[in-house]
Residue frames as a rotation matrix with the C-alpha (Angstrom) as fourth column:
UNK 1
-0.140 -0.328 0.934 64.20
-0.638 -0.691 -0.339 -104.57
0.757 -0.644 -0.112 -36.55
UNK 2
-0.691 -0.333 -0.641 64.62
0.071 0.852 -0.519 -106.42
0.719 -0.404 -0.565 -33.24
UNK 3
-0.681 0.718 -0.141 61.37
-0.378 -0.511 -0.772 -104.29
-0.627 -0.473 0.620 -31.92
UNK 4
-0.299 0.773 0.560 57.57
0.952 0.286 0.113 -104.89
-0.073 0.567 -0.820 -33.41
UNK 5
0.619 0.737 0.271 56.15
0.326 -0.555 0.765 -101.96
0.714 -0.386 -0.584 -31.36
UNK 6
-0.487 -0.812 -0.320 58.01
0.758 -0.211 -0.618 -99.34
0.434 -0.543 0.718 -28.86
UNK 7
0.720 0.692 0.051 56.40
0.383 -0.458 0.802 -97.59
0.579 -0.558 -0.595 -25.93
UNK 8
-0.388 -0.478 -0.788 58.22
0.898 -0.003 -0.441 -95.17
0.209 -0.878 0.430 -23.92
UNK 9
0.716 0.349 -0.604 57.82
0.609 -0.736 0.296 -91.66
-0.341 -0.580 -0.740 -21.33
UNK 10
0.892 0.000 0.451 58.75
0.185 -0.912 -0.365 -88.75
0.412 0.409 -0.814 -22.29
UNK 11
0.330 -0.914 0.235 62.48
-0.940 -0.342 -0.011 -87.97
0.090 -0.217 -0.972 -21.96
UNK 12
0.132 -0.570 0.811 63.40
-0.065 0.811 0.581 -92.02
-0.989 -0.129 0.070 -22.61
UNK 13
-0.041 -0.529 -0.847 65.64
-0.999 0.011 0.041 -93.50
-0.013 0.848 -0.529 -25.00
UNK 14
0.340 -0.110 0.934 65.97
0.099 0.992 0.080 -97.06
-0.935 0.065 0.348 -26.49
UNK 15
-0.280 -0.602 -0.748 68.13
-0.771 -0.323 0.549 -98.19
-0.572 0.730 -0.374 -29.50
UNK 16
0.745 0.656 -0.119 66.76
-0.565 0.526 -0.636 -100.07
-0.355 0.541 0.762 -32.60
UNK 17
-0.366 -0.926 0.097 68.60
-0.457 0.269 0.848 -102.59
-0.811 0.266 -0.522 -33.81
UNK 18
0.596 0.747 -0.295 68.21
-0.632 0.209 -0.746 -103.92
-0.495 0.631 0.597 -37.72
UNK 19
-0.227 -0.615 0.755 69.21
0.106 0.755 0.647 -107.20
-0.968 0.227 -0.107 -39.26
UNK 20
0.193 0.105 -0.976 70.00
-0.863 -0.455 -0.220 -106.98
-0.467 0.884 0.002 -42.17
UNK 21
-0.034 -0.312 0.949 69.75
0.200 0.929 0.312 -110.79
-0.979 0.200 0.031 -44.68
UNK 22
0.700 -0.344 -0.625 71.33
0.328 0.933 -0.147 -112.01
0.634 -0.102 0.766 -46.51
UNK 23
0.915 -0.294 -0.278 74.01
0.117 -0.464 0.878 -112.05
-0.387 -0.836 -0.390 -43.92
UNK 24
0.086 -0.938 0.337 76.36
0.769 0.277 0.576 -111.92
-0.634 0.209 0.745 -46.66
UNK 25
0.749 0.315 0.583 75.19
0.645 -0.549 -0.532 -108.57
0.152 0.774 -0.615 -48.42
UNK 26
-0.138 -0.785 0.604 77.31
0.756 -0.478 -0.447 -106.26
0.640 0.395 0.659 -50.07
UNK 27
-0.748 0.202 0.632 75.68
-0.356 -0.926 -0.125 -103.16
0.561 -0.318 0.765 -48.32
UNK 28
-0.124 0.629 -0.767 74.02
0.821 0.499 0.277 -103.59
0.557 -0.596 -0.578 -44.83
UNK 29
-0.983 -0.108 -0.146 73.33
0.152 -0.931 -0.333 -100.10
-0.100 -0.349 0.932 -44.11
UNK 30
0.272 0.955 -0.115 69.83
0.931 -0.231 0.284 -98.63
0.245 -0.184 -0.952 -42.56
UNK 31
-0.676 0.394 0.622 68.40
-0.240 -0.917 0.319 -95.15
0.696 0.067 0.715 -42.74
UNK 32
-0.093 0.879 -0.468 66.15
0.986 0.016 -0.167 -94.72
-0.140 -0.477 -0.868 -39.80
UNK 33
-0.902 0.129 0.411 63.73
-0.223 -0.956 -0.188 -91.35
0.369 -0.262 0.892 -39.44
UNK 34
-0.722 0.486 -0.494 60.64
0.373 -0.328 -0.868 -90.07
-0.584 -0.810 0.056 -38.03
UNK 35
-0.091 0.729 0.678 57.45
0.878 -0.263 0.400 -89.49
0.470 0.632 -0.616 -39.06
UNK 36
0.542 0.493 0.680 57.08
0.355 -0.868 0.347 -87.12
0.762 0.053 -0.646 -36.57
UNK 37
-0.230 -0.965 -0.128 59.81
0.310 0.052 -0.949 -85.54
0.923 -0.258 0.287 -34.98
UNK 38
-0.145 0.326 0.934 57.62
-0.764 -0.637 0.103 -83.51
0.629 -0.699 0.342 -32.14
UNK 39
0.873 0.484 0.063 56.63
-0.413 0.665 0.622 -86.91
0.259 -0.569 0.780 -30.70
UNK 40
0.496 -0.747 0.443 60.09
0.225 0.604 0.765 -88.91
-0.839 -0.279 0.467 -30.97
UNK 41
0.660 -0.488 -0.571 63.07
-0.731 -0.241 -0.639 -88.48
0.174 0.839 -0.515 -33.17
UNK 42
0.815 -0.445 0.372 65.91
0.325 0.881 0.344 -91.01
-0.481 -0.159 0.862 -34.06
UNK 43
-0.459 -0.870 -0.181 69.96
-0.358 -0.005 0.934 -90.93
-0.813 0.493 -0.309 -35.21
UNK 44
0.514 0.307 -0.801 69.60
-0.851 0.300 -0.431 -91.90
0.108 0.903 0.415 -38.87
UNK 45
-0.279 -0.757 -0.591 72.85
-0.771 0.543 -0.331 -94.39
0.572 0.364 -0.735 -38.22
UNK 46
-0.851 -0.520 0.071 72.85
-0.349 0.461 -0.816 -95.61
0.391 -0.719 -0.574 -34.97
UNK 47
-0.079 0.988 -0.130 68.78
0.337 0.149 0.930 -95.96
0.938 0.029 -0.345 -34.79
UNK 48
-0.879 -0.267 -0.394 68.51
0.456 -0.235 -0.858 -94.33
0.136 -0.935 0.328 -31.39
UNK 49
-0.281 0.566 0.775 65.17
0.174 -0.764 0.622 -92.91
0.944 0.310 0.116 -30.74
UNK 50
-0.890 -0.195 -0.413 64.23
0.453 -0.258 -0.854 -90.70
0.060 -0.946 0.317 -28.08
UNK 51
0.235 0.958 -0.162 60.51
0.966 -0.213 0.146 -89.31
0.105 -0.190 -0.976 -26.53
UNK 52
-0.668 -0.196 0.718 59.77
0.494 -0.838 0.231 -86.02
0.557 0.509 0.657 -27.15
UNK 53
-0.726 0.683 -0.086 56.46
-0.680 -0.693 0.238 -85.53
0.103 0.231 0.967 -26.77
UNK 54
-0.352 0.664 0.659 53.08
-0.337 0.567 -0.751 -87.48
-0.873 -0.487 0.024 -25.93
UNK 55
0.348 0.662 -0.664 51.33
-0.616 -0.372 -0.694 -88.74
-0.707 0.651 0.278 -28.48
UNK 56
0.575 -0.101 0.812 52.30
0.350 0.927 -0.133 -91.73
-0.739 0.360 0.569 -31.57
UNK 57
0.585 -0.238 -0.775 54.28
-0.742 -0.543 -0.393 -91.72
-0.328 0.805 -0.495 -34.89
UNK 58
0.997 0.037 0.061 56.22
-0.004 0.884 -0.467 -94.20
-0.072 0.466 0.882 -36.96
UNK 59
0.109 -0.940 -0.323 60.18
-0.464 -0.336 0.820 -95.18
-0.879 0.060 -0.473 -37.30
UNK 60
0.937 0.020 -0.350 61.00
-0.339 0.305 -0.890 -96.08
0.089 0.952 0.292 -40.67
UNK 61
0.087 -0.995 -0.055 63.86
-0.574 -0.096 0.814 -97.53
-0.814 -0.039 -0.579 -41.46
UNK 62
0.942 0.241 -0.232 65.30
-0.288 0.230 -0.930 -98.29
-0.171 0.943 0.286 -45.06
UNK 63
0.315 -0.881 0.352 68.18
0.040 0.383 0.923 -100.36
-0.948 -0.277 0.156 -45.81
UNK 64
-0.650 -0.667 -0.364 70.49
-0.184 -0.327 0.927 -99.93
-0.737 0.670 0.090 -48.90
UNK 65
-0.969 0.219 0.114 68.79
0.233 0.654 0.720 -101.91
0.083 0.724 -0.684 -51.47
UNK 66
-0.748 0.597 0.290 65.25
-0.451 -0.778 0.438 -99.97
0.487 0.197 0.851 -50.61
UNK 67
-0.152 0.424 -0.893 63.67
0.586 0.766 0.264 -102.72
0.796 -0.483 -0.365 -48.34
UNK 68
-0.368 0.287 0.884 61.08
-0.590 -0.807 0.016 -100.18
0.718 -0.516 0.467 -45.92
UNK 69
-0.587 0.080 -0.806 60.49
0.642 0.653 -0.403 -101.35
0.494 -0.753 -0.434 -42.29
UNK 70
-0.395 0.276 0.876 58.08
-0.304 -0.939 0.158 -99.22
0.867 -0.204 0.455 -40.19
UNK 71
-0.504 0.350 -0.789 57.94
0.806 0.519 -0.284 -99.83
0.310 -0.780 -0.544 -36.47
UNK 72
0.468 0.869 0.162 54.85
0.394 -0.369 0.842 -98.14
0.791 -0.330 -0.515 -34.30
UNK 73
-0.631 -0.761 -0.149 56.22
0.539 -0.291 -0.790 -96.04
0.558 -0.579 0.594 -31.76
UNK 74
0.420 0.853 0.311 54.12
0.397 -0.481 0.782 -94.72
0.816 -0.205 -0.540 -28.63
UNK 75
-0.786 -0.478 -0.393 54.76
0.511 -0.141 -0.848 -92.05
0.350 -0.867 0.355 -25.99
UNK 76
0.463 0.869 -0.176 53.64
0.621 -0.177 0.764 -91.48
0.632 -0.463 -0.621 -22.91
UNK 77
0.662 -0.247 0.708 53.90
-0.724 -0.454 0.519 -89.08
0.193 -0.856 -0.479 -19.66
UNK 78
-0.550 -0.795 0.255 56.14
-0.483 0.054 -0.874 -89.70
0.682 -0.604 -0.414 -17.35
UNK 79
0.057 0.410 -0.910 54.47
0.799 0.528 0.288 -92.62
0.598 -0.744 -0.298 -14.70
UNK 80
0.315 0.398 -0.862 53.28
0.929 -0.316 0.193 -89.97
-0.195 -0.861 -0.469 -11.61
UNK 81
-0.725 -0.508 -0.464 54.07
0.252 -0.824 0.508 -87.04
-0.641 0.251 0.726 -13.59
């Protein structure tokens, strides 16, 4: 993924992006989800994930050939909110 580690406030969005090598594979397709959907949830395709909730949880993402990535996601409040 083109993230380690993703912090955002509650009601932001940011989109994962995942490289997939070789850059010549048959099947370069990722599965993202949520550990925990109350905190942040993501598109399975398009890797979007968005802040729910306060509070931590994990995107996963798995790419055809079963190769598991898990990035750290944290949200917070809303800065002066």
């Amino acid at each position: 993924m083109d993230k380690t580690e993703l912090t955002l406030e509650v009601g932001q969005s940011d989109t994962l992006t995942a490289t997939v090598v070789p850059e010549n594979a048959e099947d370069k397709t990722v599965t993202f989800t949520s550990g925990n959907d109350k905190v942040a949830t993501v598109t399975p395709k398009q890797g979007k994930v968005t802040a729910v909730a306060k509070g931590a949880t994990e995107i996963e993402g798995v790419t055809a050939n079963g190769i598991v990535v898990k990035l750290p996601v944290t949200v917070t409040e809303p800065a002066g909110g």
